[in-house]
Backbone as CSV, one residue per row, in Angstrom:
resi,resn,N_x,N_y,N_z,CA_x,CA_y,CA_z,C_x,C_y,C_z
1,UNK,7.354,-12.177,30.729,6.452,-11.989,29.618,6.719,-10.614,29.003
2,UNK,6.800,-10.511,27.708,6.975,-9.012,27.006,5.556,-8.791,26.781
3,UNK,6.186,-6.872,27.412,4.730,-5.890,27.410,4.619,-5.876,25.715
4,UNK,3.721,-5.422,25.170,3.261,-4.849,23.832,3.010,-3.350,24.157
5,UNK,2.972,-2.697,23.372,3.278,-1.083,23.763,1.977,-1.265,22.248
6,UNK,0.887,-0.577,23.028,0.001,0.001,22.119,0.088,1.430,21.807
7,UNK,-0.422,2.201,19.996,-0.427,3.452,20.115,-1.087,3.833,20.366
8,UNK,-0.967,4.663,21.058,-1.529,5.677,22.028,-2.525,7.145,20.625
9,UNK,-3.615,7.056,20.631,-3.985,8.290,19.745,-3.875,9.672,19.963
10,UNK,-3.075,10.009,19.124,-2.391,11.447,19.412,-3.796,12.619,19.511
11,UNK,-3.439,13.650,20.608,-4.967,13.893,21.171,-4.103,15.315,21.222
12,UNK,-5.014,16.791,20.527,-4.198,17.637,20.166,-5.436,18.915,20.189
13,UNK,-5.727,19.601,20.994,-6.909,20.867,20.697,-5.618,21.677,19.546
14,UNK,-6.779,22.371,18.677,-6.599,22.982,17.649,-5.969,24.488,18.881
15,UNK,-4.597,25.056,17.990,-4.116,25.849,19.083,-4.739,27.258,18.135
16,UNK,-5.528,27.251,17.315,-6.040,28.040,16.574,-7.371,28.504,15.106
17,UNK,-7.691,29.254,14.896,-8.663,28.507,13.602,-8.002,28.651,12.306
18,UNK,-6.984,29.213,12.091,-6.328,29.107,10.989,-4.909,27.674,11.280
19,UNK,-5.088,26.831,11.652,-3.887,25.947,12.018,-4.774,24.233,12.622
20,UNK,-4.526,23.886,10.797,-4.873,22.860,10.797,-4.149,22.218,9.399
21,UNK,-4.033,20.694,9.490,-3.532,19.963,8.457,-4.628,19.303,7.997
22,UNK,-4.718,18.639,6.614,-5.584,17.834,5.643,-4.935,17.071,5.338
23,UNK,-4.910,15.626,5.313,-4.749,14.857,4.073,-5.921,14.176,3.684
24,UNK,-5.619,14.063,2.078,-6.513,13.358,1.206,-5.668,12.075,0.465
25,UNK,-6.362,11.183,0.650,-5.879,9.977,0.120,-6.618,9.323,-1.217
26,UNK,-6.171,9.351,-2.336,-6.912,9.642,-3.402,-5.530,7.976,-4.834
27,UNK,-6.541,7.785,-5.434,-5.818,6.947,-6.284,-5.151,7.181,-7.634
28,UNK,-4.336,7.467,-7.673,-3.137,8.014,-9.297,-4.325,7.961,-10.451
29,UNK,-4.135,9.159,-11.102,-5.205,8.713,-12.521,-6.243,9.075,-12.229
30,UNK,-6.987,9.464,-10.942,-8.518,10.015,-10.629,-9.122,11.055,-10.878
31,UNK,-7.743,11.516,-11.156,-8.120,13.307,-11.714,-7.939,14.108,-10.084
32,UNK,-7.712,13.772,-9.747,-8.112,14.487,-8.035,-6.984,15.688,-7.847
33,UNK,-5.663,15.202,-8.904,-5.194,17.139,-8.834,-5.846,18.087,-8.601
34,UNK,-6.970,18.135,-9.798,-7.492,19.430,-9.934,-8.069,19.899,-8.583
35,UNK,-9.175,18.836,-8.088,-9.751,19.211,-7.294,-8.577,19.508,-5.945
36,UNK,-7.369,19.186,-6.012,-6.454,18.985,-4.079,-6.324,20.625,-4.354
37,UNK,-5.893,21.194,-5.771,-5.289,22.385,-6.044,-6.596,23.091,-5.799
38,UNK,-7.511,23.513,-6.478,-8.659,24.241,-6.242,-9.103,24.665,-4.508
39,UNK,-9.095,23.424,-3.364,-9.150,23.593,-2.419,-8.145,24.387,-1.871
40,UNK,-6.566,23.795,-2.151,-5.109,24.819,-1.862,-5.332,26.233,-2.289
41,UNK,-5.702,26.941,-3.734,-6.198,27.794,-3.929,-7.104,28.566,-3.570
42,UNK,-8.123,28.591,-2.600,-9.772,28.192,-2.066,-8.811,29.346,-0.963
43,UNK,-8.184,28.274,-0.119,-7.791,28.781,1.299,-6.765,30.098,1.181
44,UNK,-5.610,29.708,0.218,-4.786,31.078,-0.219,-5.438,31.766,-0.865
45,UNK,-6.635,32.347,-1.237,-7.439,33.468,-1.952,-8.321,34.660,-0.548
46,UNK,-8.299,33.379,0.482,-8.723,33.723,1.497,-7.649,34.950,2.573
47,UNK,-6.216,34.792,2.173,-5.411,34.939,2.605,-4.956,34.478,3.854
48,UNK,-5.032,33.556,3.897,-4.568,32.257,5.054,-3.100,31.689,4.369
49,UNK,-2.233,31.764,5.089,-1.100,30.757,4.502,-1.352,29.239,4.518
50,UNK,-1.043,28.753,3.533,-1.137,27.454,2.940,-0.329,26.884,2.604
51,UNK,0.190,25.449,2.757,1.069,24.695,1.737,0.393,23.250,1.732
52,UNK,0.929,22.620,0.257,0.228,21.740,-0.220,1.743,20.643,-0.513
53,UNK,1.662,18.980,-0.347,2.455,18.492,-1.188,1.978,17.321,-1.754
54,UNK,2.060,16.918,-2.825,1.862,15.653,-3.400,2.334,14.421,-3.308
55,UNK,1.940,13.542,-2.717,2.870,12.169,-2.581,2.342,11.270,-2.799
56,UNK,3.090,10.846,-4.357,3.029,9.431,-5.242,4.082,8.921,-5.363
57,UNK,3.983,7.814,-4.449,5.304,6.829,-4.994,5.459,6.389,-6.063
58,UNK,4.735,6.261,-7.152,4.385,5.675,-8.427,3.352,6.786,-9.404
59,UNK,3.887,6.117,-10.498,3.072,6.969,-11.891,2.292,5.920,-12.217
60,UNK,2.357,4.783,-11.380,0.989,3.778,-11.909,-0.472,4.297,-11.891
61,UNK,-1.393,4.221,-12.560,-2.327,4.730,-12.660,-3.205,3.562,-11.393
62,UNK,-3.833,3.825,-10.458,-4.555,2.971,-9.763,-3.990,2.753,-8.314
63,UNK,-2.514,3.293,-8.337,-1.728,3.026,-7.136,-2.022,4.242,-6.412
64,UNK,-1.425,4.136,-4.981,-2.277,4.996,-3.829,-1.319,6.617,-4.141
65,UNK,-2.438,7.488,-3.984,-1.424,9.019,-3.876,-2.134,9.853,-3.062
66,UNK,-1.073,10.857,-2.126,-2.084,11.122,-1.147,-1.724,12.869,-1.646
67,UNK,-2.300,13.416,-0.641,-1.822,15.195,-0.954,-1.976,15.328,0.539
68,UNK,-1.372,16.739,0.891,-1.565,16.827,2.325,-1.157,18.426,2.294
69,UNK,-2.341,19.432,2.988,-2.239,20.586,2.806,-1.945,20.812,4.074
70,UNK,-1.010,21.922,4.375,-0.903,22.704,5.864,-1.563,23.732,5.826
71,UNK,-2.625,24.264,7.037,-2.971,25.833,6.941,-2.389,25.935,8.340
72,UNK,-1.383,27.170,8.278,-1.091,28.065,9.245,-1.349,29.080,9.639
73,UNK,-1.995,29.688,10.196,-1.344,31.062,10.288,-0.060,32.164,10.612
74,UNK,1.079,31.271,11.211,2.022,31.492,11.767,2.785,31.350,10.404
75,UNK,2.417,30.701,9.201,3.236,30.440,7.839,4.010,29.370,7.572
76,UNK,3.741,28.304,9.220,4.533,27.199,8.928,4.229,26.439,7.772
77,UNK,5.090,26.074,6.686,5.181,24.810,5.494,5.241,23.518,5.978
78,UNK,6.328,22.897,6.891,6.166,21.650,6.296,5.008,21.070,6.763
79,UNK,5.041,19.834,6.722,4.063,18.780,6.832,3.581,18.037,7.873
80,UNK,2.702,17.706,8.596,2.549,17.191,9.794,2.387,15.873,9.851
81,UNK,2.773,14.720,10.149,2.731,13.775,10.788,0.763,13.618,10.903
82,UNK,0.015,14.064,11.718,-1.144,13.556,12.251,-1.916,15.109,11.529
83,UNK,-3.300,14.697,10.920,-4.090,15.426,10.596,-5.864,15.538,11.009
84,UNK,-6.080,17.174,10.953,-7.040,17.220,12.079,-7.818,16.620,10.586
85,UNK,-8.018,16.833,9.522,-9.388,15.949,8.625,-8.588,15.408,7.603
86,UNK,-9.040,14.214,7.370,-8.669,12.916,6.614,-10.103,13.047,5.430
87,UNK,-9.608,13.200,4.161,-9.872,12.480,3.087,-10.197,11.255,2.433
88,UNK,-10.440,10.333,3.120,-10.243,8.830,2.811,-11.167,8.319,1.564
89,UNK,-10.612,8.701,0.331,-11.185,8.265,-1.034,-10.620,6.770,-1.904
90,UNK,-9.755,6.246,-0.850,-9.081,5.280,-1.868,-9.385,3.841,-0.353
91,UNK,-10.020,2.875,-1.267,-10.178,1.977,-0.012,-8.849,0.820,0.480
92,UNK,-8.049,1.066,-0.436,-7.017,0.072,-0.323,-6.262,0.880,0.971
93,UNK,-6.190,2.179,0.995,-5.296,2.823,2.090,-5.908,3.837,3.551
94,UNK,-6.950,3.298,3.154,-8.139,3.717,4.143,-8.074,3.542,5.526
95,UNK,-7.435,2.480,6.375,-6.894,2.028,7.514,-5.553,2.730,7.758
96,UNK,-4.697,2.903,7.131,-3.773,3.810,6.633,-3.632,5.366,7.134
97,UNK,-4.931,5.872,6.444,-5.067,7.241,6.479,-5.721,6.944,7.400
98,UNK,-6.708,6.227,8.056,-7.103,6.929,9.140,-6.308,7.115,10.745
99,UNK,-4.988,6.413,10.354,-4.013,5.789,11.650,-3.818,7.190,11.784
100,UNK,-3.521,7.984,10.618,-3.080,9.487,10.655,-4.018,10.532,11.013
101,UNK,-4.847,10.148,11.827,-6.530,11.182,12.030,-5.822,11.555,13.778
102,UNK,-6.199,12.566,14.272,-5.928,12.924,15.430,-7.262,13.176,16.152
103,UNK,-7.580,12.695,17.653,-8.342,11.670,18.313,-8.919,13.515,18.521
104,UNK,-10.213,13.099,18.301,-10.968,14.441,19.113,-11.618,14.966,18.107
């Protein structure tokens, strides 16, 4: 009989208070730039290193787009895989984003 290999929820203490990831899952056309940038801005005014990226597969207006900010303190940029707070504004990708929530 074949095993099934369930995922396992990635389980992660915060190794700091400046070192955490966001994504927001938000729908093309919502206007929700303004607001992903204002928050990105928010945290770098604070002087916390920050990075932000945008990801839309599409310029369709209605189709899924997410953003996903890093705060480091160490200055790491890229992007993480699993995030300590989820955004979940778009219901079509909502199961989705939350696969990407880290357990705790």
């Amino acid at each position: 009989m074949a095993q099934t290999q369930t995922k396992k929820p990635v389980q992660r203490r915060l190794s700091g208070v400046n070192e955490f990831s966001i994504n927001i899952g938000t729908e093309n056309g919502s206007g929700s730039q303004t607001a992903n940038l204002t928050i990105l801005r928010a945290i770098f005014k604070m002087g916390i290193p920050v990075s932000g990226k945008n990801i839309f597969p599409s310029n369709i207006r209605g189709l899924p787009t997410w953003y996903k900010i890093r705060v480091s303190q160490s200055g790491y940029g890229g992007r993480r895989k699993e995030a300590d707070i989820v955004v979940a504004m778009n219901p079509k990708t909502f199961t989705e984003d939350q696969d990407d929530l880290v357990e705790g």
